[in-house]
NUGU-249519 format. One line per 3 residues: number of its first residue (from 1); for each residue x, y, z of N, C-alpha, C, O. Coordinates in steps of 0.1 Angstrom, whole numbers, plus 5000, padded with zeros to 4 digits. Example, Ala and Ser with C-alpha at 12.3 -4.5 7.8 and 13.67 -1.06 7.14 Angstrom:
<recs>
1	5132/4943/5078/5123/4955/5078/5132/4967/5078/5142/4967/5085  5128/4978/5071/5137/4989/5071/5129/5000/5079/5134/5011/5080
</recs>
This chain:
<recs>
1	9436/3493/3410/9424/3487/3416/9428/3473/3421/9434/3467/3413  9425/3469/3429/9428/3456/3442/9415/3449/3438/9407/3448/3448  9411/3444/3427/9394/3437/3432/9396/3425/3439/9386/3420/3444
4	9407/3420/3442/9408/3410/3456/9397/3416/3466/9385/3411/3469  9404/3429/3470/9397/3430/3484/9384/3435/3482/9378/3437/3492  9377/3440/3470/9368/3448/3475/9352/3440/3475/9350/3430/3468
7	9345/3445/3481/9330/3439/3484/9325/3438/3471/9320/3427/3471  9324/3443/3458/9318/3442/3444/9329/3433/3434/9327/3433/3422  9338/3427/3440/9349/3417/3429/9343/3411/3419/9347/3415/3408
10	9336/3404/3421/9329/3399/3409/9324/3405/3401/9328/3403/3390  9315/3414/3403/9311/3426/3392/9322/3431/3384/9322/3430/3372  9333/3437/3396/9344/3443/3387/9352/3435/3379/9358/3440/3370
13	9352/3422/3381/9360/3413/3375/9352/3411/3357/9357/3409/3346  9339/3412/3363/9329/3404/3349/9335/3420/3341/9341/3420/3330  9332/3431/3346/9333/3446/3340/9348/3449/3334/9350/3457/3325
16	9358/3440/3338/9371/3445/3335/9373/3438/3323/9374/3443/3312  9376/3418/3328/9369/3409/3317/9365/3417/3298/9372/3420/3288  9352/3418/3302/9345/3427/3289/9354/3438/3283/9356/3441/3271
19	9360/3445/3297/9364/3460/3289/9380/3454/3280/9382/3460/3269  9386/3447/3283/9397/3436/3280/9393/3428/3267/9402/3424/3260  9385/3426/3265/9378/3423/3253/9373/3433/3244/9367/3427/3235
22	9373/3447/3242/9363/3457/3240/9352/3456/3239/9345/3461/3229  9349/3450/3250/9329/3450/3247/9325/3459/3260/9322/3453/3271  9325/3471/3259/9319/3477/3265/9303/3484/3268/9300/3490/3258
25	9295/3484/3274/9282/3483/3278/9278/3497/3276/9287/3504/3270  9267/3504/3280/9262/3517/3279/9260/3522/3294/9261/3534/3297  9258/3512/3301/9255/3512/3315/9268/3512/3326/9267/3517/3338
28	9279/3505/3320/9296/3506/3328/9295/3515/3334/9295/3514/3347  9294/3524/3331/9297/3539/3341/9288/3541/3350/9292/3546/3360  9274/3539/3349/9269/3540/3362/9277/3530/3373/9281/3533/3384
31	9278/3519/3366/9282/3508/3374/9293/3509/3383/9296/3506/3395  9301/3515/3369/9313/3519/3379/9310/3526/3396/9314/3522/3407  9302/3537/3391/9304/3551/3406/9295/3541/3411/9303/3535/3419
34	9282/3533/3411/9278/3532/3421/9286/3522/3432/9285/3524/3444  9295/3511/3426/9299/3500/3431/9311/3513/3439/9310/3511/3451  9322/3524/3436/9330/3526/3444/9325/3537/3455/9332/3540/3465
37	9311/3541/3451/9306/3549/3461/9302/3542/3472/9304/3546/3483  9295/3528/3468/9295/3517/3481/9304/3514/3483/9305/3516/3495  9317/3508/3477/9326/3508/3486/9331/3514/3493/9335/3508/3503
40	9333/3526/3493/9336/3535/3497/9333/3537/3512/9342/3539/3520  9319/3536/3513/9310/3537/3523/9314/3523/3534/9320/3522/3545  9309/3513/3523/9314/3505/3537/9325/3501/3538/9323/3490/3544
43	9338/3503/3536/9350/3502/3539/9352/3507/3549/9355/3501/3559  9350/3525/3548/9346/3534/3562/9345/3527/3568/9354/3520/3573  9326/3525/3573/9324/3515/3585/9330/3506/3592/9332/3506/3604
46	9336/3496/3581/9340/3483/3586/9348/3487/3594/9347/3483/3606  9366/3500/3587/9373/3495/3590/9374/3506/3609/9382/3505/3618  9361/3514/3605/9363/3519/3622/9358/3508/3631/9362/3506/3642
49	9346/3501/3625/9342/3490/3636/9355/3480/3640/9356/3475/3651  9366/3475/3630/9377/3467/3632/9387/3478/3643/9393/3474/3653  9386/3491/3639/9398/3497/3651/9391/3501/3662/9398/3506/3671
52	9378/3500/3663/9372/3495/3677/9374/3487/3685/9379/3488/3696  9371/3476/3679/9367/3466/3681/9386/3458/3687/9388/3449/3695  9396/3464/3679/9410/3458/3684/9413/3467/3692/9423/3464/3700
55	9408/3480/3694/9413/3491/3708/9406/3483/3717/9413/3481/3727  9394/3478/3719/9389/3470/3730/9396/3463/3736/9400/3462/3747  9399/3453/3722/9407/3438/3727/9420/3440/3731/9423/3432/3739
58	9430/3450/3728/9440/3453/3731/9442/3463/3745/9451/3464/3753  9432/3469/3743/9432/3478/3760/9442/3490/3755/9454/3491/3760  9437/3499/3745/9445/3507/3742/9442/3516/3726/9436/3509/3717
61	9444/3526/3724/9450/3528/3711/9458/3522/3708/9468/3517/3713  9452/3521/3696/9463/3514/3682/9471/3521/3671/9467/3529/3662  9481/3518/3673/9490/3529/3662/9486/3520/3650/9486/3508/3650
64	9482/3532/3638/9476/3529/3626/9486/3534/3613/9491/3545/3614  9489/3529/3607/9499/3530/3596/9493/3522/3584/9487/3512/3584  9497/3530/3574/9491/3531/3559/9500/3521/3551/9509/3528/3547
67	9503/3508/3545/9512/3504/3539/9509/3501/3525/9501/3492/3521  9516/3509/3518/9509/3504/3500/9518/3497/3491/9518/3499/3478  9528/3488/3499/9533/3481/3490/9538/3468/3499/9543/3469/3511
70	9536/3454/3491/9537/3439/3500/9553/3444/3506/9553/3443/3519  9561/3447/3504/9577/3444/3511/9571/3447/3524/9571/3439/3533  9567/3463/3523/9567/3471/3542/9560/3458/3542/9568/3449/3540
73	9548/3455/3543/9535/3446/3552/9550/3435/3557/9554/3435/3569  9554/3429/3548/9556/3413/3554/9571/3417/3562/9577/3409/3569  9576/3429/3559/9588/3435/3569/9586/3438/3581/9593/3437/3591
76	9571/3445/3582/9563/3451/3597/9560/3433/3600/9568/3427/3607  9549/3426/3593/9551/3413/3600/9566/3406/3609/9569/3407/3621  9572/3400/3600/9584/3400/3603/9589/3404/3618/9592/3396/3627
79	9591/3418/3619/9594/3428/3630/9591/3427/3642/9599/3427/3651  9573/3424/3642/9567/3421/3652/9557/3408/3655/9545/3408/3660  9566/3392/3649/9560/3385/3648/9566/3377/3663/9579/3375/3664
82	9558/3372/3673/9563/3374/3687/9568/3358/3687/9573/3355/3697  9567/3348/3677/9575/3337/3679/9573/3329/3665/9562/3330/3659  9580/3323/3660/9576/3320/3645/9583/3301/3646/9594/3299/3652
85	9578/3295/3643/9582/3276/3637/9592/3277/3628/9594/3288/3622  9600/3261/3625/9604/3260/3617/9603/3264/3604/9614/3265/3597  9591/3267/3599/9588/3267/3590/9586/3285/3581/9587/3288/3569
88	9582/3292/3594/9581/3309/3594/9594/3311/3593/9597/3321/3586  9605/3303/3599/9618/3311/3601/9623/3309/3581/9629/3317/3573  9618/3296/3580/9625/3291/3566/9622/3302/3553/9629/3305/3543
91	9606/3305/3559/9602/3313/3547/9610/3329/3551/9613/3337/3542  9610/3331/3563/9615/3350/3566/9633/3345/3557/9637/3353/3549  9639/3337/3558/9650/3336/3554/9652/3337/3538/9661/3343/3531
94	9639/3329/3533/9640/3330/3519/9638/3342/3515/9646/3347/3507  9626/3350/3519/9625/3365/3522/9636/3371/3519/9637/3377/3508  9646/3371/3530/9658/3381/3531/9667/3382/3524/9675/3391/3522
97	9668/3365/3518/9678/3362/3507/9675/3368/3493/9683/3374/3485  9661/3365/3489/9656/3368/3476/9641/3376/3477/9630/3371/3475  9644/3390/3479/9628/3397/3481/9619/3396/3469/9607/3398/3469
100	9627/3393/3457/9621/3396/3443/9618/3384/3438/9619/3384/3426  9615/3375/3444/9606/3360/3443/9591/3366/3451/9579/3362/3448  9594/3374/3461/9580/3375/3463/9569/3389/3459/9560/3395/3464
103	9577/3391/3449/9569/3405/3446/9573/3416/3452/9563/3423/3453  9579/3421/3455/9581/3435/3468/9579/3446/3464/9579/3455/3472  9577/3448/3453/9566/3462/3453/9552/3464/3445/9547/3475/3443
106	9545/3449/3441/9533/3444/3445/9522/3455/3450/9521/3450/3462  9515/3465/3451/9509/3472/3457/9493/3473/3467/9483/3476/3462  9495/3471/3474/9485/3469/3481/9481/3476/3491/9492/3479/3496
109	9470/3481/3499/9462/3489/3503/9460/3487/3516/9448/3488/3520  9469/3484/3524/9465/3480/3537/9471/3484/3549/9466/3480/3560
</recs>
């Protein structure tokens, strides 16, 4: 579970918090389904209104690809980063030298 990204974080955080303590509620479980059935929902929405909304601005289909773990993301970055500073080149180097300073299989949903 990623509660970084999701629309109910705080809830889930106060919910996890408690369950990590064992103080568990009578009510958690509703809480649970309802907060991932909303998410659920509006994640959908959003994320077709976002590949709308960048097929517009880009004048095109968008090739869409699933990445669930930090290495791919910041390697696809990397790949197709069209000009990078001092400072981008310093960090892709530290990157290539040492991937396991930044987590690289970290999992994430994007």
């Amino acid at each position: 579970m990623y509660l970084t990204t999701m629309t109910h974080r705080d809830e889930l955080f106060d919910l996890a918090l408690r369950w990590l303590n064992d103080d568990v509620a009578p009510g958690d479980g509703r809480a649970i389904t309802r907060i991932f059935l909303y998410e659920s929902a509006v994640s959908a929405v959003v994320v077709n209104l976002m590949i709308d909304f960048l097929n517009g601005l880009f004048n095109g289909p968008l090739q869409l690809e699933r990445i669930r773990q930090k290495q791919v993301l910041r390697r696809r970055l990397i790949q197709y980063l069209p000009q990078s500073g001092e400072r981008v080149r310093q960090l892709i180097g530290q990157f290539e030298r040492d991937p396991e300073y930044f987590f690289p299989r970290l999992p994430i949903d994007a």
